[in-house]
DSSP file (Angstrom, degrees, kcal/mol; ACC not computed):
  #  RESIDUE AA STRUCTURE BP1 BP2  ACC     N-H-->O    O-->H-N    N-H-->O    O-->H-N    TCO  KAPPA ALPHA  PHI   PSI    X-CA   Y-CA   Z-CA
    1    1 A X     >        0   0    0      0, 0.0     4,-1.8     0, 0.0     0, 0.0   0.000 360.0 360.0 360.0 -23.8  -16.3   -9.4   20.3
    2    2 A X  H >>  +     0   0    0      1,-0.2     3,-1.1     2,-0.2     4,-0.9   0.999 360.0  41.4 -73.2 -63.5  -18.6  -12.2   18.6
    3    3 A X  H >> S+     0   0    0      1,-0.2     4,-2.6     2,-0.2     3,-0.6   0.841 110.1  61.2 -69.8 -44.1  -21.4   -9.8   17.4
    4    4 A X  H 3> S+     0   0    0      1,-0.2     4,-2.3     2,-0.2    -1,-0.2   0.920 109.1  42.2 -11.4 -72.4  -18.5   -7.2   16.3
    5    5 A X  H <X S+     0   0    0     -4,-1.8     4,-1.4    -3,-1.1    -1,-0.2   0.843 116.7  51.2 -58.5 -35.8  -17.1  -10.0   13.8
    6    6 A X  H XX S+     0   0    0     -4,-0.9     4,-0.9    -3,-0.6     3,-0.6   0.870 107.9  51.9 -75.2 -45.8  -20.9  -11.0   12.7
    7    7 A X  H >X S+     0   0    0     -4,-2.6     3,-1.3     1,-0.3     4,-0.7   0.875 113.0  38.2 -71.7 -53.9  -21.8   -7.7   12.0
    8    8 A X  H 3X S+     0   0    0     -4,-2.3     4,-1.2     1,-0.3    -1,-0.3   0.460 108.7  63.6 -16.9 -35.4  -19.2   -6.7    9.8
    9    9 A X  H << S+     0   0    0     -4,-1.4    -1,-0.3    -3,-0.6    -2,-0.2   0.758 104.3  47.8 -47.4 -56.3  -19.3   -9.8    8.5
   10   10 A X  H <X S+     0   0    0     -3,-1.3     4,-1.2    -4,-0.9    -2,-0.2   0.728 115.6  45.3 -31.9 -46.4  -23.1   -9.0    7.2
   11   11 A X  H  < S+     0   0    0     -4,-0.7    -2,-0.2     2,-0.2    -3,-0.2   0.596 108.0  49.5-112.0   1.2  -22.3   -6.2    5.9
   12   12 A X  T  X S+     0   0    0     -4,-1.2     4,-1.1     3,-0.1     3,-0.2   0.371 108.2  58.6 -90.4  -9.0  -19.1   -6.9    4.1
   13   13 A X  T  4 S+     0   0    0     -4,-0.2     2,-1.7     1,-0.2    -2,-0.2   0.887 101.9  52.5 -85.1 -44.7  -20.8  -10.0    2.4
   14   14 A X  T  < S+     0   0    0     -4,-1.2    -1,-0.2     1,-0.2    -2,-0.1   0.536 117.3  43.3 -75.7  23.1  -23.6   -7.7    0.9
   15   15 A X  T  4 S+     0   0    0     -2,-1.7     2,-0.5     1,-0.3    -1,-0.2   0.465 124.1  30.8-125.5 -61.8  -20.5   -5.8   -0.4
   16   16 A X     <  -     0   0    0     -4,-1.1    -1,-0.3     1,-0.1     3,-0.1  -0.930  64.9-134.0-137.8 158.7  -18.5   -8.7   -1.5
   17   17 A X  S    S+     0   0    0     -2,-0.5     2,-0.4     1,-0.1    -1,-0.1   0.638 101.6  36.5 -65.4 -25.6  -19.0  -12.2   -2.8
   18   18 A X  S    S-     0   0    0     -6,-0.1     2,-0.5    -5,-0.1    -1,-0.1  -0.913  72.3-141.0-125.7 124.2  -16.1  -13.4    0.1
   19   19 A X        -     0   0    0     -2,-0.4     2,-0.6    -3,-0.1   -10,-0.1  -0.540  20.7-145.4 -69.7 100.9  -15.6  -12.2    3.4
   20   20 A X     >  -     0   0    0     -2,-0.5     4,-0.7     1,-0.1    -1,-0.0  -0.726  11.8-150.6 -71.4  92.2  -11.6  -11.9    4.6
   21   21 A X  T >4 S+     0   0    0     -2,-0.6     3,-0.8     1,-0.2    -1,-0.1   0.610  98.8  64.9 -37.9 -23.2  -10.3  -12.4    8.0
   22   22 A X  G >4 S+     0   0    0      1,-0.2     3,-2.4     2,-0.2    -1,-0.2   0.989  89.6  61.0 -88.9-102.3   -7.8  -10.1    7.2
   23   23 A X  G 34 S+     0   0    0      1,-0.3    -1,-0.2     2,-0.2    -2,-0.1   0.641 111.4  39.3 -14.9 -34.4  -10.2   -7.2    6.9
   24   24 A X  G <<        0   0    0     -3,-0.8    -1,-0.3    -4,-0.7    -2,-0.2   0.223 360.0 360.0-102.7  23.0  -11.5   -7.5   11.0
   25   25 A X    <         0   0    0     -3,-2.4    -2,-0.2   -20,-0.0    -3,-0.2   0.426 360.0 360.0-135.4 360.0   -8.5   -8.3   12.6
C-alpha cells in the first residue's frame, strides 16, 4: 500500500507544486 501512495505521489508532484491526501484516499 506504501509504494502505491509513493508512486502517485511522484507522479502527482511533477504535475503539481503540492500533493493532496485527498486525491489517494
Amino acid at each position: 500500500m506504501q509504494e502505491y501512495i509513493t508512486i502517485r505521489l511522484s507522479q502527482s508532484n511533477q504535475r503539481l507544486p503540492t500533493w493532496t491526501p485527498q486525491n489517494y484516499y
